[in-house]
PDB file of the backbone (N, CA, C, O) and the ligand in Angstrom, with CONECT records:
HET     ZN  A 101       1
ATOM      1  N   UNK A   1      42.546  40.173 -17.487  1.00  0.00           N
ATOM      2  CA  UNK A   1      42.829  41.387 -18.268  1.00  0.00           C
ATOM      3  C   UNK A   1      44.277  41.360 -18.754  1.00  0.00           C
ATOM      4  O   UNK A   1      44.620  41.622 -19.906  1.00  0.00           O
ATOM      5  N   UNK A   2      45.101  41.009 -17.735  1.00  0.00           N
ATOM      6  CA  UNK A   2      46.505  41.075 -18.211  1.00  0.00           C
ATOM      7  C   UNK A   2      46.514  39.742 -19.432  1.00  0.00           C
ATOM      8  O   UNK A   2      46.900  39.909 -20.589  1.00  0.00           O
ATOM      9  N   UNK A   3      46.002  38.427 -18.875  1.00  0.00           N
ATOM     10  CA  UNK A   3      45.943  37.306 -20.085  1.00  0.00           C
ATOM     11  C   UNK A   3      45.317  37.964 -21.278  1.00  0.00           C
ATOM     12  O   UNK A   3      45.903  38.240 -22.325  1.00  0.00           O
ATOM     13  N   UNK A   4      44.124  38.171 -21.010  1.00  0.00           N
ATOM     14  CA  UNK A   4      43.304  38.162 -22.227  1.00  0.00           C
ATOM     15  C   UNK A   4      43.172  39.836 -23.398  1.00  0.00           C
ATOM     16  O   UNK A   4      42.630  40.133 -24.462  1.00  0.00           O
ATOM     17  N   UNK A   5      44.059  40.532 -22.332  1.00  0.00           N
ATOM     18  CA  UNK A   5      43.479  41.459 -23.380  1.00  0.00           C
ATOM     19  C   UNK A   5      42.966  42.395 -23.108  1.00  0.00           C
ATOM     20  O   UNK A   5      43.331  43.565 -23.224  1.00  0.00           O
ATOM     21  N   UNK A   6      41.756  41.809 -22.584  1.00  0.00           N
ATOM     22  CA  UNK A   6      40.425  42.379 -22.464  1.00  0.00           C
ATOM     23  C   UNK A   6      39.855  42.667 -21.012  1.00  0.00           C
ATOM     24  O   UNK A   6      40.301  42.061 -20.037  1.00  0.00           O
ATOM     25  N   UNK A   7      38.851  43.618 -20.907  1.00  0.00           N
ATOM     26  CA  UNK A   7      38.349  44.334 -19.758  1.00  0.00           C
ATOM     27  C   UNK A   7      37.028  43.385 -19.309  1.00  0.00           C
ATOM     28  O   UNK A   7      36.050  43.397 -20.057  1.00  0.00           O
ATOM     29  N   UNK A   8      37.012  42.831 -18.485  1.00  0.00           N
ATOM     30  CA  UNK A   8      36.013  41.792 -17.797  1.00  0.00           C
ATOM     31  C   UNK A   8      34.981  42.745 -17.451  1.00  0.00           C
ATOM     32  O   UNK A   8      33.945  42.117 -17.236  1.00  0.00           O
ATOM     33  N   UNK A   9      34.823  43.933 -17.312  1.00  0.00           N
ATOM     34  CA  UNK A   9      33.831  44.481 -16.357  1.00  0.00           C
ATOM     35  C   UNK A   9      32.704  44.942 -18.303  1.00  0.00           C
ATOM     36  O   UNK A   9      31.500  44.817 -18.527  1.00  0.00           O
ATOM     37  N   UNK A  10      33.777  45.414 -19.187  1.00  0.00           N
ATOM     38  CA  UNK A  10      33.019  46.374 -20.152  1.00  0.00           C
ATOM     39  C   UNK A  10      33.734  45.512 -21.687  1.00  0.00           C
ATOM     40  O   UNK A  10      33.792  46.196 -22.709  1.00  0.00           O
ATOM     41  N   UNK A  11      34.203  44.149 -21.740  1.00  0.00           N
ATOM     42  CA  UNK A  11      34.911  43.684 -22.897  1.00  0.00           C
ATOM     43  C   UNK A  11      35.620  44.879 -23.627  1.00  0.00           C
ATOM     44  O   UNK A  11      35.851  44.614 -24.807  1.00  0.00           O
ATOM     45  N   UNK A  12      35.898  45.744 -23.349  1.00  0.00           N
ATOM     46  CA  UNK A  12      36.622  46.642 -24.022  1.00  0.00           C
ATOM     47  C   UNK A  12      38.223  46.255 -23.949  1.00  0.00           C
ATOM     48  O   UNK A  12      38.818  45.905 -22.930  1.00  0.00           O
ATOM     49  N   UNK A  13      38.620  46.360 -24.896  1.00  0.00           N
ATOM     50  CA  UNK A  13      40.395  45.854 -25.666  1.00  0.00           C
ATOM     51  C   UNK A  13      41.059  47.343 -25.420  1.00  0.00           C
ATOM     52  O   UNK A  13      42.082  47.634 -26.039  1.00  0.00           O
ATOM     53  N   UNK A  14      40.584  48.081 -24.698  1.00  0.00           N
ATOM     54  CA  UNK A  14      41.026  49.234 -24.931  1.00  0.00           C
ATOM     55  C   UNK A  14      41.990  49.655 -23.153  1.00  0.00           C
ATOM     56  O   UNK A  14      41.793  50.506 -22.286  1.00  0.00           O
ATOM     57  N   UNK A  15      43.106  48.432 -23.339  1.00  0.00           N
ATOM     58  CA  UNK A  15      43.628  48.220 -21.915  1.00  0.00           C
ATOM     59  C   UNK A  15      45.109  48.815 -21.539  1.00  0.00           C
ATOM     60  O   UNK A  15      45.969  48.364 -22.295  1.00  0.00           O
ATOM     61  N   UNK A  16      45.625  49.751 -20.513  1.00  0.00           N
ATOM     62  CA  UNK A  16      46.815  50.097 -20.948  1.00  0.00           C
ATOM     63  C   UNK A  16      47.437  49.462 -19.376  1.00  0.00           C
ATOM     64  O   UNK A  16      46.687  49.378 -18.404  1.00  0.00           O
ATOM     65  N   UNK A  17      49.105  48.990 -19.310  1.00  0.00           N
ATOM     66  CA  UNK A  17      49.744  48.471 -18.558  1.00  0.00           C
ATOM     67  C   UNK A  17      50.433  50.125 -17.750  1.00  0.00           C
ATOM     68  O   UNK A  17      50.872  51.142 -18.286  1.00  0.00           O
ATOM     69  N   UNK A  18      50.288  49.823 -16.563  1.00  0.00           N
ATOM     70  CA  UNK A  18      50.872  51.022 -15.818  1.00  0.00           C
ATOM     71  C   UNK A  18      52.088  50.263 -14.815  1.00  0.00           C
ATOM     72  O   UNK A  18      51.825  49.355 -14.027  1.00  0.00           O
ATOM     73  N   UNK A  19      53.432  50.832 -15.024  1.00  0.00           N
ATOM     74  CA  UNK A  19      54.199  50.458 -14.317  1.00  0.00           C
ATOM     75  C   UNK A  19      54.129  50.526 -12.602  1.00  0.00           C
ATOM     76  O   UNK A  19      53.416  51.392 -12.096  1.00  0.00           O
ATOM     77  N   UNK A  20      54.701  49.821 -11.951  1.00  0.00           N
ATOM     78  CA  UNK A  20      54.683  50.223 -10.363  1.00  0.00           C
ATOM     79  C   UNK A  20      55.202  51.618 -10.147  1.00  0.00           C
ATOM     80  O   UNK A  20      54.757  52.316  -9.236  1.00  0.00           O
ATOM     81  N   UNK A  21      56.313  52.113 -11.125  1.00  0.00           N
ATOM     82  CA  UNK A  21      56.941  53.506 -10.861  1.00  0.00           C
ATOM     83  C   UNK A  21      55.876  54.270 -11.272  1.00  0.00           C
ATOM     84  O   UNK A  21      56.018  55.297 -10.607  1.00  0.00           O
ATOM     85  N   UNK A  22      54.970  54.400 -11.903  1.00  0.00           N
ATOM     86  CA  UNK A  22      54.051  54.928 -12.084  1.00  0.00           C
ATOM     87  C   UNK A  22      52.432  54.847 -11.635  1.00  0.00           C
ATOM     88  O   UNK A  22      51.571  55.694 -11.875  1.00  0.00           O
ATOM     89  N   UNK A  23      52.334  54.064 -11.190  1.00  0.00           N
ATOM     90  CA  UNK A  23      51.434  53.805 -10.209  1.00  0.00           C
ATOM     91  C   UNK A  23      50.495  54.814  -9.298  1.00  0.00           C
ATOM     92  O   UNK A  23      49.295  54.808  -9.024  1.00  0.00           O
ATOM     93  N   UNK A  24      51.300  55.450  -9.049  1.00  0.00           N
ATOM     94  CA  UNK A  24      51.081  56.346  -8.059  1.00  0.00           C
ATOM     95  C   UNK A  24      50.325  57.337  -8.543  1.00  0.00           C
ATOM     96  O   UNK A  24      49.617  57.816  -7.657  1.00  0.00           O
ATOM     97  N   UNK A  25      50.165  57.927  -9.774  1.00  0.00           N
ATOM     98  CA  UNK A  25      49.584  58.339 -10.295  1.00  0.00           C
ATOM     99  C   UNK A  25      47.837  58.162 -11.004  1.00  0.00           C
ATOM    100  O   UNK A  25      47.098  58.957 -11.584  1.00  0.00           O
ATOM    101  N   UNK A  26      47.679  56.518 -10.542  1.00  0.00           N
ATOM    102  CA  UNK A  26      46.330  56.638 -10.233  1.00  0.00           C
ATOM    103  C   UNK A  26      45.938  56.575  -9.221  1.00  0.00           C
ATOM    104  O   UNK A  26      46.572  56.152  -8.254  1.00  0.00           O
ATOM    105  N   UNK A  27      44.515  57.084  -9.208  1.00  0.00           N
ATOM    106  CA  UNK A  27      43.724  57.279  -7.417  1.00  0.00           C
ATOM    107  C   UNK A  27      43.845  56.177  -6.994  1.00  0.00           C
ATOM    108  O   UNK A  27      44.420  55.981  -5.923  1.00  0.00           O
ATOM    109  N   UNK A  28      43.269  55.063  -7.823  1.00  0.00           N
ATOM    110  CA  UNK A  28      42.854  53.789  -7.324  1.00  0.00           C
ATOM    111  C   UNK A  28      44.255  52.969  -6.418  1.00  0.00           C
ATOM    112  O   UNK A  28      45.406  52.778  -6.810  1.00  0.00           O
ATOM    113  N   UNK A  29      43.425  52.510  -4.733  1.00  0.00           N
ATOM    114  CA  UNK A  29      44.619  51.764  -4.326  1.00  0.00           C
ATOM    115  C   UNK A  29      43.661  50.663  -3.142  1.00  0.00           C
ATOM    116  O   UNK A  29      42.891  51.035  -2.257  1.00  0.00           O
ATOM    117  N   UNK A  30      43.924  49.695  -3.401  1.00  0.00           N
ATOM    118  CA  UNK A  30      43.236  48.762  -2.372  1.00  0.00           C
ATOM    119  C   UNK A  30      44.647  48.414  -1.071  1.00  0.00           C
ATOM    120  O   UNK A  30      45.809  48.808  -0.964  1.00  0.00           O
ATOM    121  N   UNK A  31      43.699  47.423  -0.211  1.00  0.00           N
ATOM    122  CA  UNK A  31      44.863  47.154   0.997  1.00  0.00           C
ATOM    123  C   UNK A  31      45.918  46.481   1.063  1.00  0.00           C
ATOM    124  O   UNK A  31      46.937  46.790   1.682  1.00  0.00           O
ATOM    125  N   UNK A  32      45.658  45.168   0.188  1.00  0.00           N
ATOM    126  CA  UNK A  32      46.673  44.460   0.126  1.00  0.00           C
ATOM    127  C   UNK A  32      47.550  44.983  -0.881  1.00  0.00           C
ATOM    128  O   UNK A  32      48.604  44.380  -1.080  1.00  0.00           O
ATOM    129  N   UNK A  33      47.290  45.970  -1.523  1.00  0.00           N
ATOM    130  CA  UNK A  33      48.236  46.925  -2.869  1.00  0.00           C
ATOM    131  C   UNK A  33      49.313  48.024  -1.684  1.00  0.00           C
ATOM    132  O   UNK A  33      50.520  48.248  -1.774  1.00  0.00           O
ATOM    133  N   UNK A  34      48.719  48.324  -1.061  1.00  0.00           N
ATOM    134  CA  UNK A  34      49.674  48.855  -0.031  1.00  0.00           C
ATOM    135  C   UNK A  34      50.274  48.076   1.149  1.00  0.00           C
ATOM    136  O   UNK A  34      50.656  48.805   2.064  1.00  0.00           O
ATOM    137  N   UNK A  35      50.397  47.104   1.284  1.00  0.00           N
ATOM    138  CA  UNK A  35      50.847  46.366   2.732  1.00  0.00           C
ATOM    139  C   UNK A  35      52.096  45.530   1.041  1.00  0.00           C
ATOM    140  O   UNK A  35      53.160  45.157   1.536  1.00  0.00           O
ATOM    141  N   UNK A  36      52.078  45.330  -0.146  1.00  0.00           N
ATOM    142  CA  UNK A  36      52.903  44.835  -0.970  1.00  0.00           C
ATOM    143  C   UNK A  36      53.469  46.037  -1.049  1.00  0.00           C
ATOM    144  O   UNK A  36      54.496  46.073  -0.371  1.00  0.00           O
ATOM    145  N   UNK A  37      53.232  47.014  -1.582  1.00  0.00           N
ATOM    146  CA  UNK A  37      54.108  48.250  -1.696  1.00  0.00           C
ATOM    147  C   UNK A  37      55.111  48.492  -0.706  1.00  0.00           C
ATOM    148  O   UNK A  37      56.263  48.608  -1.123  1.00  0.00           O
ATOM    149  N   UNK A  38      54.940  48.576   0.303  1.00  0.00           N
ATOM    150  CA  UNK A  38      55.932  48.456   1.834  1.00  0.00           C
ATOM    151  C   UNK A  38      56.559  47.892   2.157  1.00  0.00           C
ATOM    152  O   UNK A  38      57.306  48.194   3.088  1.00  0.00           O
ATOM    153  N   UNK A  39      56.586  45.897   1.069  1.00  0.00           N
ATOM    154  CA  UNK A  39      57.134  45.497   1.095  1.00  0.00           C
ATOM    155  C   UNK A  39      58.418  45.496  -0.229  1.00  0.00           C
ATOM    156  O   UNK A  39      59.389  44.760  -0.405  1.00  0.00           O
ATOM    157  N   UNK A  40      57.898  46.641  -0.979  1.00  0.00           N
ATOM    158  CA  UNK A  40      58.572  46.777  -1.954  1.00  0.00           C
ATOM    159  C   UNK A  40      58.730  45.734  -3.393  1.00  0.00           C
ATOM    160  O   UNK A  40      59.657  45.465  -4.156  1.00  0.00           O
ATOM    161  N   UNK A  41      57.520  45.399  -3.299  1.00  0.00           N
ATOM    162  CA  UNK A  41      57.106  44.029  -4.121  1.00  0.00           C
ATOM    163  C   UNK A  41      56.518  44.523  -5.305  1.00  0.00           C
ATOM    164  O   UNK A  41      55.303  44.327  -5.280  1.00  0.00           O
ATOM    165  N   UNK A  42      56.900  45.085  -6.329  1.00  0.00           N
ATOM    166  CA  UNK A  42      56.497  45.845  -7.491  1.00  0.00           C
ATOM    167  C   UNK A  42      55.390  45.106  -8.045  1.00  0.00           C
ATOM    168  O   UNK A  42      55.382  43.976  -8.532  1.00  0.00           O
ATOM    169  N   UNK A  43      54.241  46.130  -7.853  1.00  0.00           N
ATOM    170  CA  UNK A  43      52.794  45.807  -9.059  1.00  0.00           C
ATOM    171  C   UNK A  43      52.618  46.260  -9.738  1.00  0.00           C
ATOM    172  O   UNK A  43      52.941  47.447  -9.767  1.00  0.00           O
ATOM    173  N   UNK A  44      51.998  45.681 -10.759  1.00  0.00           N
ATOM    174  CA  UNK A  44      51.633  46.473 -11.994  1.00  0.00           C
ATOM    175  C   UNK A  44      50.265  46.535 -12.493  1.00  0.00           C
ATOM    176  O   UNK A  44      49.546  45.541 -12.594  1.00  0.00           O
ATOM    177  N   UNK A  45      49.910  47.752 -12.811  1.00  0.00           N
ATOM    178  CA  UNK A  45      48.411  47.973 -13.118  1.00  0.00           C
ATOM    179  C   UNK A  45      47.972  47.851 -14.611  1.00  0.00           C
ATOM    180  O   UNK A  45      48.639  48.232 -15.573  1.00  0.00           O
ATOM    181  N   UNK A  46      46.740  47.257 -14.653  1.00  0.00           N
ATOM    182  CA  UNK A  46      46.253  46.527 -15.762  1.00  0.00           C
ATOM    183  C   UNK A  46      44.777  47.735 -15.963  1.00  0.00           C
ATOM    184  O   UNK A  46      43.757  47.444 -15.340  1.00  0.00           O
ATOM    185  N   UNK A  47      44.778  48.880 -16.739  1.00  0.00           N
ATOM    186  CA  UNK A  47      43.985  49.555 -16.520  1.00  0.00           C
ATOM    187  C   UNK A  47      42.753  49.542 -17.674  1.00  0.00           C
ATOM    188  O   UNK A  47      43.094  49.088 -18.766  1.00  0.00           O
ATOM    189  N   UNK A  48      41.753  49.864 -17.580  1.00  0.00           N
ATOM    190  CA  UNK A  48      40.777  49.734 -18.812  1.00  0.00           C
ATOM    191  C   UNK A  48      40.516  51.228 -19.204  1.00  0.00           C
ATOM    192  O   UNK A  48      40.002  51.884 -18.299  1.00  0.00           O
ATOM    193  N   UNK A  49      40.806  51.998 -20.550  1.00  0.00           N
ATOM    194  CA  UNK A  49      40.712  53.283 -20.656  1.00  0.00           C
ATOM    195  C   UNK A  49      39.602  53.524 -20.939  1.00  0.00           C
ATOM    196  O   UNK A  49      39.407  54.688 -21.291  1.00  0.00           O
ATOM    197  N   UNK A  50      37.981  52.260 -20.917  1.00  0.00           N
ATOM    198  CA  UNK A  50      36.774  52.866 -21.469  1.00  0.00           C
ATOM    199  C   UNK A  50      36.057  53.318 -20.010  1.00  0.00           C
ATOM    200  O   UNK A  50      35.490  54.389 -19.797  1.00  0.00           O
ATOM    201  N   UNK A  51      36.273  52.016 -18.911  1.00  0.00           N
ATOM    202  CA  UNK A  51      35.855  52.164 -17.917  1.00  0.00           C
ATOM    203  C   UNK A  51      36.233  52.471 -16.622  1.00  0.00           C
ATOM    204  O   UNK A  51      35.452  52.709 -15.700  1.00  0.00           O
ATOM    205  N   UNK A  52      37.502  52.462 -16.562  1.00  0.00           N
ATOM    206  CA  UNK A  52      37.979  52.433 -15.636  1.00  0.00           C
ATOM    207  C   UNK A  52      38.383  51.158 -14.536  1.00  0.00           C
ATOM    208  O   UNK A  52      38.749  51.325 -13.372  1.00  0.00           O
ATOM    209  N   UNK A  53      38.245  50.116 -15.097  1.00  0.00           N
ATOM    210  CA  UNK A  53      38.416  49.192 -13.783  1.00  0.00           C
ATOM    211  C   UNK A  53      39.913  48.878 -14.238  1.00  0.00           C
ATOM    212  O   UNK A  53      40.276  48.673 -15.396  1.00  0.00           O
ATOM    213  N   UNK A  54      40.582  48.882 -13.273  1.00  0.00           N
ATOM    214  CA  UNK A  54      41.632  48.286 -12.440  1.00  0.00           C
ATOM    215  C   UNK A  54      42.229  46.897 -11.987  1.00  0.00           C
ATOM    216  O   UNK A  54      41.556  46.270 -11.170  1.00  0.00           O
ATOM    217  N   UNK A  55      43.368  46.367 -12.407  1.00  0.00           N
ATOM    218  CA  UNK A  55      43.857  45.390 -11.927  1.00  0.00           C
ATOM    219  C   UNK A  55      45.396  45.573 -11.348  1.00  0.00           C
ATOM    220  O   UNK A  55      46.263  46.413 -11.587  1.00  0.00           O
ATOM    221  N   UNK A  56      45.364  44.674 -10.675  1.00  0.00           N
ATOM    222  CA  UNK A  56      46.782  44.893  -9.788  1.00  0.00           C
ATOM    223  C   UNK A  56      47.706  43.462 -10.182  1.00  0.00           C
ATOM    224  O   UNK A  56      47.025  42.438 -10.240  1.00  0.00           O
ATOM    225  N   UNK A  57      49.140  43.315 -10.445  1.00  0.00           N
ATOM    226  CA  UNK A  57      49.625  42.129 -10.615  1.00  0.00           C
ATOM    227  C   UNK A  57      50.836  41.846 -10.082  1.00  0.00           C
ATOM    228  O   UNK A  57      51.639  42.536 -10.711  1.00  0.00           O
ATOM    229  N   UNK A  58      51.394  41.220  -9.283  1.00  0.00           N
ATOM    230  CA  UNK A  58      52.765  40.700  -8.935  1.00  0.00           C
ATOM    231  C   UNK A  58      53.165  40.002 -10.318  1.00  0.00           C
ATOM    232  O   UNK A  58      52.467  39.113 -10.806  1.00  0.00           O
ATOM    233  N   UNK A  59      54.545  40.551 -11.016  1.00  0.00           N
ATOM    234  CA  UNK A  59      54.662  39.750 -12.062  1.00  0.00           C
ATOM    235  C   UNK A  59      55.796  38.624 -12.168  1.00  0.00           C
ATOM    236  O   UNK A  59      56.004  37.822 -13.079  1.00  0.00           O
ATOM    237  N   UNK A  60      56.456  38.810 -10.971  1.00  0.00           N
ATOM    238  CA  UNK A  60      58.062  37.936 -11.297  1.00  0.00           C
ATOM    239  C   UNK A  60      57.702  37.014 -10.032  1.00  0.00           C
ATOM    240  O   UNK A  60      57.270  37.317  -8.919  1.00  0.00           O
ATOM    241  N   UNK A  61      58.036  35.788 -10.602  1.00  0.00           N
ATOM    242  CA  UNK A  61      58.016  34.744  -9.936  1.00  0.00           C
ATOM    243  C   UNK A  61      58.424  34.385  -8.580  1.00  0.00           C
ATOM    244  O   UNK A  61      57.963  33.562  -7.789  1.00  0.00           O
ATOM    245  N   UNK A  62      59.854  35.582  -8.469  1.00  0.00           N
ATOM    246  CA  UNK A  62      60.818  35.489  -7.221  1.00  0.00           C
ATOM    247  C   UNK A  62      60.375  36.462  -6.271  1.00  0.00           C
ATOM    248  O   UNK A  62      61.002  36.567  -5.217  1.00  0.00           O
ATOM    249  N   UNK A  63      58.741  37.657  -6.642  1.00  0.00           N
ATOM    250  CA  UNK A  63      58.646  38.342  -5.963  1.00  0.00           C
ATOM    251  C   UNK A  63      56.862  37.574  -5.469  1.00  0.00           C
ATOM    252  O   UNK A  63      56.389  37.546  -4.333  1.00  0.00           O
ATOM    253  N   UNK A  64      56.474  37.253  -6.247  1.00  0.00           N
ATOM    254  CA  UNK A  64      55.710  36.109  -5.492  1.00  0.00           C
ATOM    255  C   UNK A  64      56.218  35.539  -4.381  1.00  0.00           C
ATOM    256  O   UNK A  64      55.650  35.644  -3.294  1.00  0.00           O
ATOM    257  N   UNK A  65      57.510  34.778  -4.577  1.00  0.00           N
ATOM    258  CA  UNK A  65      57.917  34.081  -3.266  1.00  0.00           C
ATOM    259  C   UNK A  65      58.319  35.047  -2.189  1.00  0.00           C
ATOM    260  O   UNK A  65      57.972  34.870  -1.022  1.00  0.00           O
ATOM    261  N   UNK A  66      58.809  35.733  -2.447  1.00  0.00           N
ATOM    262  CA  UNK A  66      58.853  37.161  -1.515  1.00  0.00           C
ATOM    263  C   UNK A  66      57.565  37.460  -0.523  1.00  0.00           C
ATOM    264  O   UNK A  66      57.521  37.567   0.703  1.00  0.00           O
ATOM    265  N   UNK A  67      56.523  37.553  -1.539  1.00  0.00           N
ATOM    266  CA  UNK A  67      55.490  37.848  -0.514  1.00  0.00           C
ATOM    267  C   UNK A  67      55.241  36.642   0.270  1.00  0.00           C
ATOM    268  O   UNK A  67      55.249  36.664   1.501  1.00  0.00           O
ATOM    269  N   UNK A  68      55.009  35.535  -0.452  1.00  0.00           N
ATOM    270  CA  UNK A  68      54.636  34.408   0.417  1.00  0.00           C
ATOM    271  C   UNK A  68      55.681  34.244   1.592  1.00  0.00           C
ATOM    272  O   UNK A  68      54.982  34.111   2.596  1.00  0.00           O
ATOM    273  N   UNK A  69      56.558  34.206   1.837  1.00  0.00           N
ATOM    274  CA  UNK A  69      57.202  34.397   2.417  1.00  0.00           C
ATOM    275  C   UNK A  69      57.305  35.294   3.733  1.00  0.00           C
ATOM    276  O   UNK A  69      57.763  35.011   4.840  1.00  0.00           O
ATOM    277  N   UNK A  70      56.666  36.595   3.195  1.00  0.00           N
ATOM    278  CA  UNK A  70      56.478  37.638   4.330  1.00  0.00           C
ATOM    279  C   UNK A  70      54.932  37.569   4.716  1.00  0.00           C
ATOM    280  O   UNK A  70      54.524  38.306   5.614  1.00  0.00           O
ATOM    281  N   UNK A  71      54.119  36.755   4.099  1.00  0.00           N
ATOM    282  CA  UNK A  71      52.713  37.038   4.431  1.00  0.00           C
ATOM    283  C   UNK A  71      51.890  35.410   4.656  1.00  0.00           C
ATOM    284  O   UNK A  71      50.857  35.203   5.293  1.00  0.00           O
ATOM    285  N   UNK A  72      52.752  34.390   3.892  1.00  0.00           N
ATOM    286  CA  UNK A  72      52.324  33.328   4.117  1.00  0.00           C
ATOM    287  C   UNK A  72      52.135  32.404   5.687  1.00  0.00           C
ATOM    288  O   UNK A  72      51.649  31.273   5.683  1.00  0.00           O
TER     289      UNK A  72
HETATM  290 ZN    ZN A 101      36.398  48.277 -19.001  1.00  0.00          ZN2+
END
């Protein structure tokens, strides 16, 4: 979704990027989205406005290693 564009669940192009500071503001939250949050490892949500599905993304390279690091 974040590559392509597009919504895997409904092909809908109709996709909006939600910051980590903003985040919070959708319901949606899985486990490993909160055990990164705590670590203060900023995600970003990849949202679909037809259907609703959800993606979560670590985007910076140095916070990848971060997690691996704390979880690897
Ligand atoms: Zn969709």
């Amino acid at each position: 979704m974040k590559n392509t564009g597009c919504c895997p669940k409904c092909n809908s192009r109709n996709i909006v990027r939600v910051s980590d500071n903003a985040h919070r503001y959708l319901a949606h939250s899985i486990a490993i989205t909160k055990v990164v949050t705590v670590e203060r490892v900023p995600v970003a949500r990849y949202a679909c406005c037809d259907c609703g599905y959800v993606e979560s993304w670590v985007e910076k390279r140095h916070e990848l290693d971060e997690m691996k690091k704390a979880f690897g």
